[in-house]
KOLLO-434826 format. One record per atom (N, C-alpha, C): residue number from 0; residue in one letter; atom name; x, y, z. Coordinates in Angstrom, 1 decimal, always signed. Layout:
! KOLLO-434826
<timar NUM,A,CA,<X,Y,Z>>
...
END
This chain:
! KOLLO-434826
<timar 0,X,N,<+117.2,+124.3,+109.5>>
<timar 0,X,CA,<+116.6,+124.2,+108.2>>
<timar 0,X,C,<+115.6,+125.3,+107.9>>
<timar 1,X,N,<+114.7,+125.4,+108.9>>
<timar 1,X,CA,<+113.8,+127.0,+108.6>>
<timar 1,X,C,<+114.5,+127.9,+108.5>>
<timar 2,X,N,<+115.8,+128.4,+108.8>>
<timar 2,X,CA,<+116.2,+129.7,+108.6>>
<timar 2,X,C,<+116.8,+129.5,+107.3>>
<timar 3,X,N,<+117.3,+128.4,+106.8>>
<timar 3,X,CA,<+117.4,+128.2,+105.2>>
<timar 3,X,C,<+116.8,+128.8,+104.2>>
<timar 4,X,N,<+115.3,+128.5,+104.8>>
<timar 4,X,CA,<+114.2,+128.8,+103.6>>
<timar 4,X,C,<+113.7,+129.5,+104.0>>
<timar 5,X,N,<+113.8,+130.8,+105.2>>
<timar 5,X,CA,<+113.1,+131.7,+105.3>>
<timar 5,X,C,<+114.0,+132.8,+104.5>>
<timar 6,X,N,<+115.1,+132.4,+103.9>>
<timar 6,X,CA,<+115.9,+133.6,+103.4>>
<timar 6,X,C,<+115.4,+133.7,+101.8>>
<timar 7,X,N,<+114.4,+133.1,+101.3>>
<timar 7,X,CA,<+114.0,+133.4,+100.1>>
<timar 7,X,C,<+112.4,+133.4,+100.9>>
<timar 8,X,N,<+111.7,+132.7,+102.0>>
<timar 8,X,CA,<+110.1,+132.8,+102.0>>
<timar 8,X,C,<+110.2,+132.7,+103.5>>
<timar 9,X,N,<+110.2,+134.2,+104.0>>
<timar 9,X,CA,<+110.5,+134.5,+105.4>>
<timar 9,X,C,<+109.2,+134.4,+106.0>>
<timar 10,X,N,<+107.9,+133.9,+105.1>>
<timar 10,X,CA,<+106.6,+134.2,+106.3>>
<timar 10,X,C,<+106.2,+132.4,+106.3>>
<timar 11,X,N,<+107.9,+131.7,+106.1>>
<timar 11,X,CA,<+107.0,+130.4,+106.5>>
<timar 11,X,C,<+107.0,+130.0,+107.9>>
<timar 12,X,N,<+105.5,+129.7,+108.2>>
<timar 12,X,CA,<+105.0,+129.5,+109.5>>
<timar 12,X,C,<+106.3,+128.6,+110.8>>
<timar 13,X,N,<+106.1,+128.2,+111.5>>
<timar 13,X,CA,<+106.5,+127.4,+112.3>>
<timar 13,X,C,<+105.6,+126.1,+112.2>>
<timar 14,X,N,<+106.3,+124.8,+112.2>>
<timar 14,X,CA,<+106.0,+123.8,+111.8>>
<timar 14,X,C,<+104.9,+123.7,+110.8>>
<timar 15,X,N,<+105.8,+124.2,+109.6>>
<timar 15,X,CA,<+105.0,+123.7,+108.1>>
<timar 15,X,C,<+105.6,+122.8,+107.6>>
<timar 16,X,N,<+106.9,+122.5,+108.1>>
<timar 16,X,CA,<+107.9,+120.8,+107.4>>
<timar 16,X,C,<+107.8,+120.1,+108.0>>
<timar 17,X,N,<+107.5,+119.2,+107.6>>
<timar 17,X,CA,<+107.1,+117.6,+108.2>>
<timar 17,X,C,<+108.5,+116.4,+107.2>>
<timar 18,X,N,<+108.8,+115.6,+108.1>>
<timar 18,X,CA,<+109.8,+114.4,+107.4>>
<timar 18,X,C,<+109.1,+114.6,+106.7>>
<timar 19,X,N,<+109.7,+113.7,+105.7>>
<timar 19,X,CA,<+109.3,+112.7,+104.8>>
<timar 19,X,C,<+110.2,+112.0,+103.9>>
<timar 20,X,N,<+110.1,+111.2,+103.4>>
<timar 20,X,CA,<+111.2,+109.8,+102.6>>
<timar 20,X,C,<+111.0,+110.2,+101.0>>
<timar 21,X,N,<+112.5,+110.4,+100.6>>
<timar 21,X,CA,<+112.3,+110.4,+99.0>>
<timar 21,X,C,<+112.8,+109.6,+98.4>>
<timar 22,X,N,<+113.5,+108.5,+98.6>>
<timar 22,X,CA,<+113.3,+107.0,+98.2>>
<timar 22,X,C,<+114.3,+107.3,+97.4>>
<timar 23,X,N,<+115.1,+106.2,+96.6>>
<timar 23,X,CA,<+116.5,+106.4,+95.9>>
<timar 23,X,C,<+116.0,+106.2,+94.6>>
<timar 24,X,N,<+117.0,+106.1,+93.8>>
<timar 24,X,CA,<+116.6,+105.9,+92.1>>
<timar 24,X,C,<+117.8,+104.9,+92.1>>
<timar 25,X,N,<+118.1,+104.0,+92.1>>
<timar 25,X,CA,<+118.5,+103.0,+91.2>>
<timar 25,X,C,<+118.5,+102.6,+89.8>>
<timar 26,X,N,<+120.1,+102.1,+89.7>>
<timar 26,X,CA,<+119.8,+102.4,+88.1>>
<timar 26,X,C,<+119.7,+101.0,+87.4>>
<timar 27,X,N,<+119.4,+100.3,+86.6>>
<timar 27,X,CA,<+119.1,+99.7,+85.7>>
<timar 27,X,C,<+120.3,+98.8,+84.9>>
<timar 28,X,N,<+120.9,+100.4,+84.4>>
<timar 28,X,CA,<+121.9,+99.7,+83.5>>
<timar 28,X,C,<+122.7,+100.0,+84.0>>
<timar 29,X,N,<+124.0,+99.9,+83.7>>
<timar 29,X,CA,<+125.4,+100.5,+84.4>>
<timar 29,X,C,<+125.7,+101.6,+83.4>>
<timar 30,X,N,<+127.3,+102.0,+83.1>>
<timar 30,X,CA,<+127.8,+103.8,+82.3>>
<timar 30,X,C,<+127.7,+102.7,+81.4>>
<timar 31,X,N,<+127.7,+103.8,+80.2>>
<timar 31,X,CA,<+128.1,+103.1,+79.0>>
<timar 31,X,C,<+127.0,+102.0,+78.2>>
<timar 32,X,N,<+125.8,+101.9,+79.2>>
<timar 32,X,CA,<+124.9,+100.7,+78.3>>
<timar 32,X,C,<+123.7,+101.8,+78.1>>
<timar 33,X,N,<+123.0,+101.3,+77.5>>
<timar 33,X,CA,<+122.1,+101.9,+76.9>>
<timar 33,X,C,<+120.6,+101.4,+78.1>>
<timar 34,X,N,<+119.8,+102.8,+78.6>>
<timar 34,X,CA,<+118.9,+102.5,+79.4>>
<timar 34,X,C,<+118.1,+101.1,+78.8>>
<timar 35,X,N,<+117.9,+100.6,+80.7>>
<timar 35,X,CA,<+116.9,+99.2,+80.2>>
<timar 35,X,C,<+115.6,+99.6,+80.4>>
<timar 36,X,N,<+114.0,+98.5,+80.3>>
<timar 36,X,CA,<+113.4,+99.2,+80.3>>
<timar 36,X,C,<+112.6,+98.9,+82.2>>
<timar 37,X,N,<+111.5,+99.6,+82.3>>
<timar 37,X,CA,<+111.0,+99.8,+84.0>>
<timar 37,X,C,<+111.0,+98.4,+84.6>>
<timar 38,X,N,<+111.3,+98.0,+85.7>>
<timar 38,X,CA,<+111.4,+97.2,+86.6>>
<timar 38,X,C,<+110.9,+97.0,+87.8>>
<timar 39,X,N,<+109.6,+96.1,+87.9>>
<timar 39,X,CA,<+108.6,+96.5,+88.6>>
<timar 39,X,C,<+108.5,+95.1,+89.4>>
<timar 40,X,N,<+108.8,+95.2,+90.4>>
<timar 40,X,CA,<+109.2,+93.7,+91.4>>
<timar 40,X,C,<+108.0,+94.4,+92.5>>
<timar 41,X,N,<+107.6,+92.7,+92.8>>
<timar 41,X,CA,<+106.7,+92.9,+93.7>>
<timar 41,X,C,<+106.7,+91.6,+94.8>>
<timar 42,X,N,<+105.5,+91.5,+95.6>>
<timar 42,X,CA,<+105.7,+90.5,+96.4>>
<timar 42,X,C,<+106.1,+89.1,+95.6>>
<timar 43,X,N,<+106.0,+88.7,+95.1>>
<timar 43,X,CA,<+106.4,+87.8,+94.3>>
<timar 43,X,C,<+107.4,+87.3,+94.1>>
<timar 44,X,N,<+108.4,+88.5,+94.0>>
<timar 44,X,CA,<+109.8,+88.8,+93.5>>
<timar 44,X,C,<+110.4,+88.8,+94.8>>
<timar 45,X,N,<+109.9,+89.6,+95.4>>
<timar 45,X,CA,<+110.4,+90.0,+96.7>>
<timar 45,X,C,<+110.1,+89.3,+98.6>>
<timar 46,X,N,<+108.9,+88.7,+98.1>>
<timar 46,X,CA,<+108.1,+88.1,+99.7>>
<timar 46,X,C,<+107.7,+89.3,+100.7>>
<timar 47,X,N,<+107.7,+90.1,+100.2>>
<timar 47,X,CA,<+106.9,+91.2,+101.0>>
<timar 47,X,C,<+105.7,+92.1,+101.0>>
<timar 48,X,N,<+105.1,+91.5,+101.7>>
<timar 48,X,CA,<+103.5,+91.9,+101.2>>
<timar 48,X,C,<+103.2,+93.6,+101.1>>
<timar 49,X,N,<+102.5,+93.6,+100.2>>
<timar 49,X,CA,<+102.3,+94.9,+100.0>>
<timar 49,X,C,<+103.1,+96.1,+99.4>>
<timar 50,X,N,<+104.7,+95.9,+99.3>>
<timar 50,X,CA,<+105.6,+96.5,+98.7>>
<timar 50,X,C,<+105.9,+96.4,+97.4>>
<timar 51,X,N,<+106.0,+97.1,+96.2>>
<timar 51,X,CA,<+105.7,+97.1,+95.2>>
<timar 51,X,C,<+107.4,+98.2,+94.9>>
<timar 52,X,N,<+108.6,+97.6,+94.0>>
<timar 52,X,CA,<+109.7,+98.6,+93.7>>
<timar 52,X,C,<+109.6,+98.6,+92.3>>
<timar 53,X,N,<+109.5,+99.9,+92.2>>
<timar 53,X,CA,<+109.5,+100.6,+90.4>>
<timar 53,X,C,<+111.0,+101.2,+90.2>>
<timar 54,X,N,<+111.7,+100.0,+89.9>>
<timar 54,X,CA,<+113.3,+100.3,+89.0>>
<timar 54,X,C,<+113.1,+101.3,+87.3>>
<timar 55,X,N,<+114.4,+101.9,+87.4>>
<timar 55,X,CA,<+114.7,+102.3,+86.1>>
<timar 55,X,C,<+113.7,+103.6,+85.9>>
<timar 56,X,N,<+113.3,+104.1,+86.6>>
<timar 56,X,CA,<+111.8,+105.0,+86.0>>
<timar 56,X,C,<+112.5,+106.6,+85.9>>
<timar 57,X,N,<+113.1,+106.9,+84.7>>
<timar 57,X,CA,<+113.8,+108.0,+84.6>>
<timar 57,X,C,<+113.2,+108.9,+83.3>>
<timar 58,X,N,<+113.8,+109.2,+82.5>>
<timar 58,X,CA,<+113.1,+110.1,+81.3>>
<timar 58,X,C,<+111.6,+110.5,+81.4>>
<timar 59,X,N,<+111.3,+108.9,+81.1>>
<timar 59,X,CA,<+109.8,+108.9,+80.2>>
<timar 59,X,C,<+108.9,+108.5,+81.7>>
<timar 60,X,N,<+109.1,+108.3,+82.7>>
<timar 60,X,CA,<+108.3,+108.2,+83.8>>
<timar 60,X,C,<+107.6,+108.9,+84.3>>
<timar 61,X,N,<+107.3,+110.6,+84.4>>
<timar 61,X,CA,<+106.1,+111.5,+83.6>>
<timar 61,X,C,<+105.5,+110.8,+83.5>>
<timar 62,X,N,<+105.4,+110.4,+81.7>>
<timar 62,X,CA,<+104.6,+110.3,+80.7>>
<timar 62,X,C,<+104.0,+108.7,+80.9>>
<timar 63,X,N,<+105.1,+107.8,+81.2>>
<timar 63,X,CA,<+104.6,+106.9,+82.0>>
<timar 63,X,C,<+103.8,+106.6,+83.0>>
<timar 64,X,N,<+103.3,+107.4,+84.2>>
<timar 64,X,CA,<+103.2,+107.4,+85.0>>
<timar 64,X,C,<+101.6,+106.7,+85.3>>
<timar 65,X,N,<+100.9,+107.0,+84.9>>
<timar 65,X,CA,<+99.4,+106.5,+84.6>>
<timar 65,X,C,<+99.8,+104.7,+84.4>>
<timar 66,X,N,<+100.3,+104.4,+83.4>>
<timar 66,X,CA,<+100.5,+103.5,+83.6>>
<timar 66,X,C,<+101.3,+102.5,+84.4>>
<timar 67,X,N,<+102.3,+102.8,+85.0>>
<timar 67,X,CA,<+103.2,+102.2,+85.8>>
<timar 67,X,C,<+102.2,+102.4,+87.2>>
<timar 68,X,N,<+101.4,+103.3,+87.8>>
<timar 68,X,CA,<+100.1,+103.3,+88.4>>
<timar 68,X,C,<+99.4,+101.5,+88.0>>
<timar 69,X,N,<+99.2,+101.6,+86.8>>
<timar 69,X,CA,<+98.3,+100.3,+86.4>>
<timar 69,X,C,<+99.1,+99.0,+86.9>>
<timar 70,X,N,<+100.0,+99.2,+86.3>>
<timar 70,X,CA,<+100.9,+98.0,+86.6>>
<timar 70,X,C,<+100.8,+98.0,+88.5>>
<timar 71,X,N,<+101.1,+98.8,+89.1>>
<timar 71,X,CA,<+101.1,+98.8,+90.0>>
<timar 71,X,C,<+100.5,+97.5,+91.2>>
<timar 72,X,N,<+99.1,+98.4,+90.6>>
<timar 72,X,CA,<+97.7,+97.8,+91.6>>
<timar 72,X,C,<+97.4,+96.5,+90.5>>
<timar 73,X,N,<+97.6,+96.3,+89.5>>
<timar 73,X,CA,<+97.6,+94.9,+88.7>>
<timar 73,X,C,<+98.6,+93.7,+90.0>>
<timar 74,X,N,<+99.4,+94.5,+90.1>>
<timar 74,X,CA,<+101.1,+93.6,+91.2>>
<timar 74,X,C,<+99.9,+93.4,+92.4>>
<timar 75,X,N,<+99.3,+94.7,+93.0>>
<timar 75,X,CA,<+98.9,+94.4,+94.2>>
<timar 75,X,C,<+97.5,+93.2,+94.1>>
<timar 76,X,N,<+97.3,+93.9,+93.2>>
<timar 76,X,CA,<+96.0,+92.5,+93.4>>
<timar 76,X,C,<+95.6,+91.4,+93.1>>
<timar 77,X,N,<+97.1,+90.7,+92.2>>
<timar 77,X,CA,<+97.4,+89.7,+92.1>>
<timar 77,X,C,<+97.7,+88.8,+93.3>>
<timar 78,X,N,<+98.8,+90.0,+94.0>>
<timar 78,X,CA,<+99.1,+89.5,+95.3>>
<timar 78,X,C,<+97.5,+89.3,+96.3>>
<timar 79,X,N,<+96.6,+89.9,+96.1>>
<timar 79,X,CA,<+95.5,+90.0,+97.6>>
<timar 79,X,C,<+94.7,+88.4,+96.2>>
<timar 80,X,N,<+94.7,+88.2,+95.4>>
<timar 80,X,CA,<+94.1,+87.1,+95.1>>
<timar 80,X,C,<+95.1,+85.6,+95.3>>
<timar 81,X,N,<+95.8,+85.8,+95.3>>
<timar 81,X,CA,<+96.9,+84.6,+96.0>>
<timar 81,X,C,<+96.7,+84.7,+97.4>>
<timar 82,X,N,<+95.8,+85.4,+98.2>>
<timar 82,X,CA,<+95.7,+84.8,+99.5>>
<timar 82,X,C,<+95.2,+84.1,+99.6>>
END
């Protein structure tokens, strides 16, 4: 993989890549339907503490983003007050 990316940035160091998980996008609607809107399941939904899945977040999820943040930690701390 480093020799990949040294053919355009040949002074990258030795161990500058680290894993990491980019998580899937799932979609919402199927072809042909018209996007639905963000889908935000949480322990609640799911029985798993602390995991929080943001469906559908395509276009406007940028611009969204601040808020789907809100919604987020609104999910988690509903969940830490139901303990």
């Amino acid at each position: 993989f480093y020799a990949a990316i040294r053919r355009y940035w040949p002074a990258l160091p030795d161990g500058a890549l680290l894993p990491g998980y980019s998580g899937i996008r799932p979609k919402t609607a199927g072809p042909r339907e018209p996007a639905a809107d963000f889908l935000i399941q949480g322990p609640r939904e799911h029985g798993v503490r602390g995991l929080v899945h943001l469906f559908g977040i395509e276009s406007p999820g940028l611009t969204a983003s601040l808020a789907l943040a809100d919604a987020v930690l609104l999910t988690l701390n509903r969940q830490e007050e139901m303990r």
